[in-house]
N, C-alpha and C positions, 0 to 999 in steps of 0.2 A: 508839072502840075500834080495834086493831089489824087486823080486818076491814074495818072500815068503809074505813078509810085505803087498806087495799089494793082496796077495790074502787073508793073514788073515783078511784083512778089508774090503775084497768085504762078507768073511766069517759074518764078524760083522752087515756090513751093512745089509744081509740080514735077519739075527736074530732080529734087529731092527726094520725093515720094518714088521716083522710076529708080534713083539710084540706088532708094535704099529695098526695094523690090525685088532687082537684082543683085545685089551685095550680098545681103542677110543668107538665103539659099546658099548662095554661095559658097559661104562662110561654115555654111553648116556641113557640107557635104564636100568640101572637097579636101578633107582629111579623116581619122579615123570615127565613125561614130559616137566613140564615146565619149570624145571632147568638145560635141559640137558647142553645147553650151558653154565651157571657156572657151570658144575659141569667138564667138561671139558676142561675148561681156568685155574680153579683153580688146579685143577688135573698137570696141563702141566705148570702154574706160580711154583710150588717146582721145573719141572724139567728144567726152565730155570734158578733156582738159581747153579744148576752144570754147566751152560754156563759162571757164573761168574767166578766162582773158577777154570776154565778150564784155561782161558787165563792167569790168575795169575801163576799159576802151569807151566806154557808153558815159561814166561820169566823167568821164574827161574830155568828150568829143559831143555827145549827146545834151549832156544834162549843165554844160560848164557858162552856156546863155539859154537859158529857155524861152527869153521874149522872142519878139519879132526879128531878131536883129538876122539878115539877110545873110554877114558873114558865119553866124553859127548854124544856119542852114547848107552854105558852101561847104562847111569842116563834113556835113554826114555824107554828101555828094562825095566828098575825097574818098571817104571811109567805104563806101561801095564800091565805088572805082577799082580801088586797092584788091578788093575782094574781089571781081570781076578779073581782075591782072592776074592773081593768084590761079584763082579755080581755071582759067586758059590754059595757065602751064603746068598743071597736073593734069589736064587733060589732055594737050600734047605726049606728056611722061607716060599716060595710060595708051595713047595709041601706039606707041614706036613698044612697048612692052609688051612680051612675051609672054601672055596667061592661057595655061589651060582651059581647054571649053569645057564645060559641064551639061551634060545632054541630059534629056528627062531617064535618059534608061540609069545615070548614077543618082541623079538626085535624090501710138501709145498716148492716151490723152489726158491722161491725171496729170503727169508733171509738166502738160503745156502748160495747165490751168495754174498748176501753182507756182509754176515759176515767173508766167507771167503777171502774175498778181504780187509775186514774193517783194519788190518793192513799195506797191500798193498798202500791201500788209504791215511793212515797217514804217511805214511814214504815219499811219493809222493807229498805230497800236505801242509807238515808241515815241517819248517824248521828244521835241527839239530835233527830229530825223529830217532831212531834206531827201528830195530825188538821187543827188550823186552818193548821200552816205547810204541810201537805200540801196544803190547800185553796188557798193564796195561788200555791202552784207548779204548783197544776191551773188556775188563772186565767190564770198567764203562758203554759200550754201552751196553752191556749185563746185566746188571745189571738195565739199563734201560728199558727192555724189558721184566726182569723179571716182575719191579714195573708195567708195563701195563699188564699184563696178571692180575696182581692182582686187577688194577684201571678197567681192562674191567670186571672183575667179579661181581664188586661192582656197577658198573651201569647196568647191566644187571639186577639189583635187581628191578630197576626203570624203568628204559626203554626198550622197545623190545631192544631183542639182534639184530636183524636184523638193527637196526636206530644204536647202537653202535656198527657195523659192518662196514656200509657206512660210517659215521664220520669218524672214525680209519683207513678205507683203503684211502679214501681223503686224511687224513693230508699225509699218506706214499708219495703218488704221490706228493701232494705238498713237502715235505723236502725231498725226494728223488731229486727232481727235482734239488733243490735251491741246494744238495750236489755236484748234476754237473760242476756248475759254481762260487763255494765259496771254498775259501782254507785256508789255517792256520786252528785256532780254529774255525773259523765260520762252514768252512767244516767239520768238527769230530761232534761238536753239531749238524750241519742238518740230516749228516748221524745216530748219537746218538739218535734224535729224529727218524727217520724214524723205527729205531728196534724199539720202543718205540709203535709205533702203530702200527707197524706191528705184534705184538705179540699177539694180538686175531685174527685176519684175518683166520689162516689156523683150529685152534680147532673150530671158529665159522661153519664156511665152510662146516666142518664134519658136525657138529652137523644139520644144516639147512638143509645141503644137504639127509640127512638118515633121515628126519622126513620122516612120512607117505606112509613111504614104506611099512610096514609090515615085512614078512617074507624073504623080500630081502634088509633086515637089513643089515646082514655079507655082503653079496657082494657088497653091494654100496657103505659100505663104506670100503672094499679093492680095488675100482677103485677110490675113492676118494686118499684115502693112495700114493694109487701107483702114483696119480700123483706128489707127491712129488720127483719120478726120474729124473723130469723137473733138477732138481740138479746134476744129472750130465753133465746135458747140456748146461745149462746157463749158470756156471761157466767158460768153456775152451771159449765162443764166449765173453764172456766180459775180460777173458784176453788176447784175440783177442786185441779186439780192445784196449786195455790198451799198448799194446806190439808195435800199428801200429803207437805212437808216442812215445817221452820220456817224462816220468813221465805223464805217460796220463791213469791213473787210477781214477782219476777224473773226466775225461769228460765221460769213458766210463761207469760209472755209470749210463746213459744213458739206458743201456742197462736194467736191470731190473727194470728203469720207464716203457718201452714199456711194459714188461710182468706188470706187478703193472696196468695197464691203460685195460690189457684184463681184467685180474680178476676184475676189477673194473666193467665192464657189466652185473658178477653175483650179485655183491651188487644192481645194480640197478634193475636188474631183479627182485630179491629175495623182493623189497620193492616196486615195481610198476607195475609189471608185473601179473595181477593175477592168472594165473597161475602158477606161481611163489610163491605170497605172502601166497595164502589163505590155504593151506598146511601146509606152516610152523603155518598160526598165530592161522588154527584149531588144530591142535598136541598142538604147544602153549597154548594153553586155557583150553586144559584137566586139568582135575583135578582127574585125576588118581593119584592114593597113597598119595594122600593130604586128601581127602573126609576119604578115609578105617584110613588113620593115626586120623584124629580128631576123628571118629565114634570109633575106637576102643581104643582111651583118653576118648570117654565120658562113653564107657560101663564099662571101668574099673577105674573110678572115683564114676560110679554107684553101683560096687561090694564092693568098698571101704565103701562106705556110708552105704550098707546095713549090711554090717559088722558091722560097728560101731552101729547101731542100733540092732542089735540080742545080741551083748556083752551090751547094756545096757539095754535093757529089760531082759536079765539074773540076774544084777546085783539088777533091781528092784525085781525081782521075789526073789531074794536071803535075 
């Protein structure tokens, strides 16, 4: 039934939400500080490549009879199932697995909104588009948001992640913007680019926001996490107003520039506010597990060498 459905997913959601509660901390702390933030953009760039394979899946399995007809109902039953069978035996994989614990003494809702509208938006604002080609062009947008999570990893190598945080939530506001008032192709690319830099935004966020907390690591960033329920909210006021004209999911894109324009106050906090900056960029600068990792390469390059030396002075002696 139509209940049932909806509550297996509020079931899911919140399995989600726990997992990624404990994950994200995780991620941030159990290597050297100063990579928390790639090590968490990269971490989360594999799990926006299942946002590509989603949509593709979805026009072919979802969108391929949209009537009544019973057996196209059967195909999304399999498509669960499937996923059910999967996430069981990684979760087997996770229990017989070997992971460090992380104790307190070591320790996103714009792109729900637009992605779950992103086909919305092209069947609205592109001529002749149906649901599954809408599906193939929320694949290529996801796919684009993969490749940022990967391009923000990679500059984070180079530049504070905080400076590639502010850049990447700017352009959002900017091509979010321009997605309001551009339609055909031009609208899918602005909207296409806006996943695009939206895509280290919410993993940076974690990570900056839980430096230098200490031992209220886990809880800071379970109220971080949680803010990502903004997603259930944003979503129904931007089909609000999508709904308050015809074919007006374009303008109401609107709507998650205004939130994109709040969050954009922590970027700028986070990089001019000192209160703000100097926290993250003292955590930043540690060189915890980087110093112990080189110190304990060089003493066992040292046992190496002395080895080599005791076997040749044997073989002199010999």
């Amino acid at each position: 039934s139509f209940g049932g459905f909806c509550a297996a997913i509020f079931v899911i959601g919140n399995g989600l939400g726990s997992l990624e509660t404990a994950a994200n901390p995780y991620l941030a702390v159990c290597g050297p500080p100063r990579y928390s933030e790639i090590r968490i953009n990269l971490a989360q760039a594999f799990n926006a490549v299942g946002t590509v394979i989603a949509p593709v899946l979805g026009s072919y399995v979802f969108f391929k009879e949209v009537g009544d007809n019973a057996d196209a109902i059967k195909n999304v039953q399999w498509v669960y199932l499937a996923i059910a069978c999967f996430v069981f035996l990684l979760a087997v994989v996770f229990y017989f697995s070997t992971i460090p614990e992380i104790t307190d003494a070591d320790m996103m809702f714009q792109v729900v909104a637009i992605a779950s509208y992103f086909i919305n938006y092209a069947v609205d604002t592109r001529d002749n588009t149906s649901s599954a080609t809408g599906a193939i062009y929320l694949a290529v947008a996801q796919g684009c948001f993969a490749v940022g999570r990967f391009s923000g990893s990679f500059f984070m190598h180079y530049v504070k992640p905080r400076w590639v945080f502010l850049a990447y939530l700017s352009c959002v506001i900017i091509f979010n913007s321009a997605a309001t008032t551009q339609r055909q192709n031009t609208g899918i690319a602005m909207l296409s680019l806006t996943l695009f830099f939206e895509s280290v935004c919410f993993p940076t966020i974690l990570a900056l926001g839980i430096r230098g907390i200490g031992r209220h690591t886990k809880r800071g960033s379970g109220w971080i996490v949680a803010g990502v329920s903004g997603g259930a909210a944003v979503p129904p006021i931007l089909g609000a107003a999508a709904d308050a004209k015809v074919k007006g999911t374009g303008t109401a894109m609107v709507v998650p520039v205004c939130f994109m324009v709040a969050a954009w106050s922590y970027a700028v906090a986070v990089n001019f506010v000192p209160a703000y900056r100097d926290p993250a960029d003292k955590t930043g600068a540690a060189t915890i597990g980087i110093e112990n990792a080189n110190r304990d390469s060089e003493i066992s390059d040292s046992g190496e060498e002395a080895d080599k030396g005791v076997g040749t002075s044997a073989e002199i002696a010999v």
